[in-house]
C-alpha positions in Angstrom: 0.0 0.0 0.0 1.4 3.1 -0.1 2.1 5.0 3.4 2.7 8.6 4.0 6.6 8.9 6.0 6.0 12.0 7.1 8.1 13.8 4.1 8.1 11.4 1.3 5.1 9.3 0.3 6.3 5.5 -1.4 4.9 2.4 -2.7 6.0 0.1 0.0 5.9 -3.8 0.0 5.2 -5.4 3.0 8.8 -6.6 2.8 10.2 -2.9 2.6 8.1 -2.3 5.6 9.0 -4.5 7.9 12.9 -3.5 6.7 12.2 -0.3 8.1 10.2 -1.4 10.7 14.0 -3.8 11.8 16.1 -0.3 11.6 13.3 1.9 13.5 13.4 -0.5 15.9 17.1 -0.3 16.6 17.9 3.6 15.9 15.8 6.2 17.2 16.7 9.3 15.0 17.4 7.9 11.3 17.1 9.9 7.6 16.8 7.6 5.1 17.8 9.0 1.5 16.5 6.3 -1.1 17.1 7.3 -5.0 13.5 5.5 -6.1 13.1 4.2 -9.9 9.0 4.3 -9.4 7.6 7.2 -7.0 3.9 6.0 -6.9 3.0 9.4 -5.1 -0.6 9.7 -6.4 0.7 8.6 -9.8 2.8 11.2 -10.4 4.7 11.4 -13.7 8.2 11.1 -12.0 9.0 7.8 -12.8 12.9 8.6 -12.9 15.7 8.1 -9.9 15.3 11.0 -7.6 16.7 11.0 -4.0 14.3 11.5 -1.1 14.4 11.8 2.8 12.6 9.7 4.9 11.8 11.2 8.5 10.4 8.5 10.5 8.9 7.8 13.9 11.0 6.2 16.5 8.0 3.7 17.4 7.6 1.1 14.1 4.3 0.6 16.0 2.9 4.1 15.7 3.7 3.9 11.7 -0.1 2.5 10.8 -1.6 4.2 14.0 -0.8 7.6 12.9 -1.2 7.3 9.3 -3.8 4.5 8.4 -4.0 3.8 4.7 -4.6 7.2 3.5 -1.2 8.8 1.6 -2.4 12.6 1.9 -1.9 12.6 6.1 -0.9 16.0 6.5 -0.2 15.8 10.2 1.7 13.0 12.1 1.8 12.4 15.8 4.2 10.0 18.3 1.3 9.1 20.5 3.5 5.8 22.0 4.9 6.6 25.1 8.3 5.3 25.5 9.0 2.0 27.2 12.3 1.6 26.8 14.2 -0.3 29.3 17.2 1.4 28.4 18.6 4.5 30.1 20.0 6.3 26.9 17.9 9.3 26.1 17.1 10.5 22.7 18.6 13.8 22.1 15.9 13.9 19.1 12.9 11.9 19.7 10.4 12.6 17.4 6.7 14.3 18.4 4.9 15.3 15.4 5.1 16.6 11.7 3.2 19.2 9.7 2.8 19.6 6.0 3.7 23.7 5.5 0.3 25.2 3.7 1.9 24.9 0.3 2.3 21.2 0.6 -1.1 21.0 2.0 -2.8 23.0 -1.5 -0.8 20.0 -3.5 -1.6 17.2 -1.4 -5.4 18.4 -1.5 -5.5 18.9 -5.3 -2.2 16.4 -6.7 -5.1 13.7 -7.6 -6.8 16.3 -10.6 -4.1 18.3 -11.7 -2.3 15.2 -12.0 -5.4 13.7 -14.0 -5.7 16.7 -16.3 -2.1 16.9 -16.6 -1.8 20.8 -15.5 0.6 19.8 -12.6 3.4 22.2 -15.1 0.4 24.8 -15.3 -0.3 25.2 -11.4 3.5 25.8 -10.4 3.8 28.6 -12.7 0.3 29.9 -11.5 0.4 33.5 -9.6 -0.4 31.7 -6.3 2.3 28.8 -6.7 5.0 31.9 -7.6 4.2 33.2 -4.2 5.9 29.9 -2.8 8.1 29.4 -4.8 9.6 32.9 -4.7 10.1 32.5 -0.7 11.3 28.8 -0.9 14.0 29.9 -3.6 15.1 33.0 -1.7 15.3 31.4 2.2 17.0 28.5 0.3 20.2 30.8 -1.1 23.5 29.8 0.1 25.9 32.5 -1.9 25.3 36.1 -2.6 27.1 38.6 -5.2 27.9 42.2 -4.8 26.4 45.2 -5.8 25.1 46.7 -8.2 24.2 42.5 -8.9 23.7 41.3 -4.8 19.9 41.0 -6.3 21.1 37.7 -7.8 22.0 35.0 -5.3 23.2 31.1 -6.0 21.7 27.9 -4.1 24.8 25.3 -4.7 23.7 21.7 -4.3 27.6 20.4 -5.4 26.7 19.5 -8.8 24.5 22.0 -10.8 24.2 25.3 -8.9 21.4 27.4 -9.8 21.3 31.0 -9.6 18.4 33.3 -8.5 16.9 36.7 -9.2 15.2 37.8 -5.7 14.4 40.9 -7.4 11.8 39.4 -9.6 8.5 38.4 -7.9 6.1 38.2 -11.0 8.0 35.2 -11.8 10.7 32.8 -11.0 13.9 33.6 -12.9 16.7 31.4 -12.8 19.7 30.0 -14.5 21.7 27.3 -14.4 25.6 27.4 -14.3 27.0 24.7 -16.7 31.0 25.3 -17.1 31.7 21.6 -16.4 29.5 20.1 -18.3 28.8 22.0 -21.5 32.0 24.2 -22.0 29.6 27.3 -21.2 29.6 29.4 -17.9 26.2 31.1 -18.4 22.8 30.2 -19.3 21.3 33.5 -18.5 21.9 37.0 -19.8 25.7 38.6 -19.6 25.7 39.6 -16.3 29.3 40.4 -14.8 28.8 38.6 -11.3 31.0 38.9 -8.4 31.0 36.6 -5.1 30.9 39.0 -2.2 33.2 36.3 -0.8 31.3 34.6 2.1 31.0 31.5 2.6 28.0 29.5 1.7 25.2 29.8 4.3 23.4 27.1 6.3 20.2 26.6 5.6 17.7 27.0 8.5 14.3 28.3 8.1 12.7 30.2 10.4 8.7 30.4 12.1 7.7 33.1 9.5 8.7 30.4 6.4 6.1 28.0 8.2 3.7 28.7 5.0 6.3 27.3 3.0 8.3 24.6 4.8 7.0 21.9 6.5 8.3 21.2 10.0 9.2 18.3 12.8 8.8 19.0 16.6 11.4 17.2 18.4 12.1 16.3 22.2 15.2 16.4 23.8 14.7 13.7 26.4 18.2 15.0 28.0 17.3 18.6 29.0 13.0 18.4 28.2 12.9 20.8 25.3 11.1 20.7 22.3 12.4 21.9 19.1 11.3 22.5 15.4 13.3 21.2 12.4 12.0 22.3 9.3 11.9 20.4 5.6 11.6 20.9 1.9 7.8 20.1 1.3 6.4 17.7 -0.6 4.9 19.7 -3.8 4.7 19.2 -7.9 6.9 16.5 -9.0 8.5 15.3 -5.7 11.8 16.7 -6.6 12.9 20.5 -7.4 9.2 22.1 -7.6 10.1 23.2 -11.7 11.5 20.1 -12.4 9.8 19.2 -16.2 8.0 22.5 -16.0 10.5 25.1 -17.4 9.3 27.7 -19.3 12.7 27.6 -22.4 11.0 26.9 -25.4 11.9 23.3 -26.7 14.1 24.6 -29.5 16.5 26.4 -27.6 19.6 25.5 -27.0 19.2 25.6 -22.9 16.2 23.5 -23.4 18.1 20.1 -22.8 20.5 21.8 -19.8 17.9 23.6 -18.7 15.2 20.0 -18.3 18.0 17.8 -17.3 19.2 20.0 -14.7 15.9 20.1 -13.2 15.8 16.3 -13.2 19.3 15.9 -11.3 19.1 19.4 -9.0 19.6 18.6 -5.4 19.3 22.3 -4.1 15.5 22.2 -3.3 16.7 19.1 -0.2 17.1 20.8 2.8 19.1 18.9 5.5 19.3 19.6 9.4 21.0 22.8 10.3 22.7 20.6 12.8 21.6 17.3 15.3 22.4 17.1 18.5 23.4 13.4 18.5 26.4 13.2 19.6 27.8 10.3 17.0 26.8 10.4 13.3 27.2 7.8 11.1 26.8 7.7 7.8 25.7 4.3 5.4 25.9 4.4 1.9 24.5 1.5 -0.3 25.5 1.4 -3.9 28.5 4.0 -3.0 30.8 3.2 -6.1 33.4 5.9 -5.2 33.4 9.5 -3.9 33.9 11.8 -6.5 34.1 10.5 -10.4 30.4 11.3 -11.4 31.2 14.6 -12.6 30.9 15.8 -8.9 27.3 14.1 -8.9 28.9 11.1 -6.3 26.6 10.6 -3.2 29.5 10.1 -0.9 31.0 13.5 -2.0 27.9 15.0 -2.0 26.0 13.8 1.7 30.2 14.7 3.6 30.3 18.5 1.7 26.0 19.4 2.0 25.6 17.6 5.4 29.1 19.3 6.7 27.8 22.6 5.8 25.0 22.1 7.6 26.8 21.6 10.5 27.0 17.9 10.5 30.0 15.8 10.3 30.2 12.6 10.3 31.9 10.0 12.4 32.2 7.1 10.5 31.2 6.3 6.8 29.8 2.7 6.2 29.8 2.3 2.5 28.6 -0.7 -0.2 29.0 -1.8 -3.9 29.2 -4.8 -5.5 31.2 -3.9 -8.6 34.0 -1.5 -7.4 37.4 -2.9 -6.0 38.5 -1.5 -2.6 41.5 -0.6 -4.8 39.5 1.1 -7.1 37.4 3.0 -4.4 40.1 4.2 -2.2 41.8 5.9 -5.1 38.9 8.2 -5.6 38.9 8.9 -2.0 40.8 12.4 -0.5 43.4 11.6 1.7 42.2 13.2 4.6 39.1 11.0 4.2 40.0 7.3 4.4 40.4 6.5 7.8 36.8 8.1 7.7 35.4 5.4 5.4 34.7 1.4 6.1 34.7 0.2 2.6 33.2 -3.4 1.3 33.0 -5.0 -2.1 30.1 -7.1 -2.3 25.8 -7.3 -3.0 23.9 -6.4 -0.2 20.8 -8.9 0.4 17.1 -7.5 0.3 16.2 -10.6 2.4 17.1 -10.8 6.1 17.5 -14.6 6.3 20.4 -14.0 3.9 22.3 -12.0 6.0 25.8 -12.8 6.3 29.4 -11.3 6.2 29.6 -11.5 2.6 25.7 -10.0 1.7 24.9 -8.2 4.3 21.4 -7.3 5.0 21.6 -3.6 5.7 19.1 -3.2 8.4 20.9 -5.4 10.7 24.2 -3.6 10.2 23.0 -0.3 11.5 21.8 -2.3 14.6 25.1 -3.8 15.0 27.1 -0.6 14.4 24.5 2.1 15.8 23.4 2.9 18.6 19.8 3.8 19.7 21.0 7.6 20.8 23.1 8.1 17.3 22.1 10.1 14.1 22.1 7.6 11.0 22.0 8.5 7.4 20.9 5.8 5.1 21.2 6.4 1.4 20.0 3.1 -0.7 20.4 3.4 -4.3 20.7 -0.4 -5.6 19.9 -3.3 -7.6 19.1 -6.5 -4.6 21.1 -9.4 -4.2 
């Protein structure tokens, strides 16, 4: 059926689910990144591989009790008291979610725009500009000088994308393609200069509450709640103009231009910061760290997460096809004794677990802890 994880909405087998079920069980505060070939979110026409955070409760339990079978929850609650016998306290148990207002109009509507195929038509509308103009400009991370500090950049590492704050009758922005096309520029000649800071961490505030939607947490060490906000879940379920840009099909920045939107990572907002004190980091289908033309998720979760505030511990990665050889040249230096490496296929079935296919929920068990912070990225094909 498909269930509603707070910020990303999945077909899930009953197998998947009680996968997740085996790592909630084990670690209480866990982002799980999976790059999914067949997003079912209402049928939406995003059938391609697109990375996606899953928030989840720290009680498998409450999963079907909070959400029930309908995908379009907008509001999630931990209503399981906890009964743990252990003393460890959660520095980030989770209390509730709610879907931002924007995500709420596309959550209420997705099933007929995406039915009269106007899903392109609504994000350009006057009242999905609104949005978008705020989500763009809170989500800047590099600003230029004067008489250009209008403009401002949102670098996701691979494509960065550059934004005109001053225009609020539409979205105007541009992508930068040096490395990939032999251009620097997709937009008009305009002379920009850094004003030399470095990039910004992303943290939304109360009054972005229209746009982003949000995750209480509790502190069990000191009694305090706290919000965490999140990219919400609107148009495609990726960068909100992905397959919507408005370059007309014969230019020559239409391909950049609608593959760019397809591969953006800008729009994924990670915690300013976790108060975990260990954070590991496990990486399935992590073929090496930096030779896809920057696009490498192990490159890309260490430099976004880092800037965020978060740096990791220990990286756990996987691949069946890369030597360790092979790997470990593509690694910086000052980064390997970071890194656990191991050639082999991973198994999709835990009775199959073993050193030599492991089955990846029960590694986090035996190398997390319940009071750690655990990023899971899954992007592979099952043993």
């Amino acid at each position: 059926r498909s269930l509603f994880f707070s910020q990303q909405r999945v077909s899930v087998t009953l197998t998947q689910l009680n996968i997740l079920n085996l790592i909630m069980s084990s670690v209480t505060s866990i982002t799980l990144i999976a790059l999914l070939s067949n997003i079912s979110a209402q049928n939406l026409r995003a059938n391609t591989n697109d990375e996606r955070r899953l928030q989840v409760p720290i009680d498998p339990n409450a999963i079907t009790k909070q959400l029930g079978s309908d995908p379009r929850t907008v509001e999630s609650k931990n209503n399981i008291s906890s009964t743990s016998e252990s003393s460890t306290k959660n520095p980030r148990k989770f209390v509730s979610y709610t879907s931002s207002p924007w995500e709420k109009i596309w959550l209420e509507n997705i099933d007929r725009w995406e039915k009269t195929e106007t899903i392109c038509d609504e994000i350009h509308s006057p009242e999905q500009t609104k949005f978008m103009y705020d989500f763009f400009k809170a989500s800047c991370t590099n600003g230029f000088k004067a008489p250009h500090s209008n403009w401002c950049m949102i670098d996701d590492e691979m494509h960065p994308l550059y934004f005109n704050t001053a225009r609020h009758d539409k979205i105007e922005y541009y992508w930068e393609a040096k490395e990939y096309q032999n251009i620097f520029w997709t937009g008009p000649n305009i002379p920009l200069e850094s004003d030399g800071l470095p990039p910004k961490v992303i943290n939304p505030t109360p009054d972005m509450e229209h746009v982003f939607s949000k995750f209480v947490f509790l502190d069990e060490n000191t009694g305090e709640e706290y919000t965490e906000y999140i990219e919400p879940l609107v148009s495609h379920l990726r960068f909100p103009l992905s397959k919507c840009g408005l370059e007309k099909k014969k230019s020559m920045w239409y391909d950049l231009a609608y593959y760019r939107g397809l591969e953006y990572r800008g729009y994924v907002i990670p915690p300013a910061g976790v108060r975990n004190k260990r954070k590991i980091y496990f990486d399935a289908g992590a073929s090496n760290w930096s030779k896809v033309s920057k696009g490498s998720s192990l490159q890309y979760f260490y430099n976004m997460w880092k800037r965020q505030g978060i740096e990791w511990d220990h990286i756990f990665a996987y691949e069946m096809q890369t030597t360790p050889s092979d790997f470990f040249d593509t690694v910086p230096e000052e980064h390997k004794d970071l890194i656990t490496y191991e050639q082999c296929a991973v198994s999709s079935d835990p009775e199959e677990d073993s050193s030599e296919h492991p089955f990846l929920p029960y590694e986090i068990q035996r190398k997390a802890n319940v009071e750690d912070y655990v990023l899971f990225k899954l992007d592979i094909d099952s043993y």
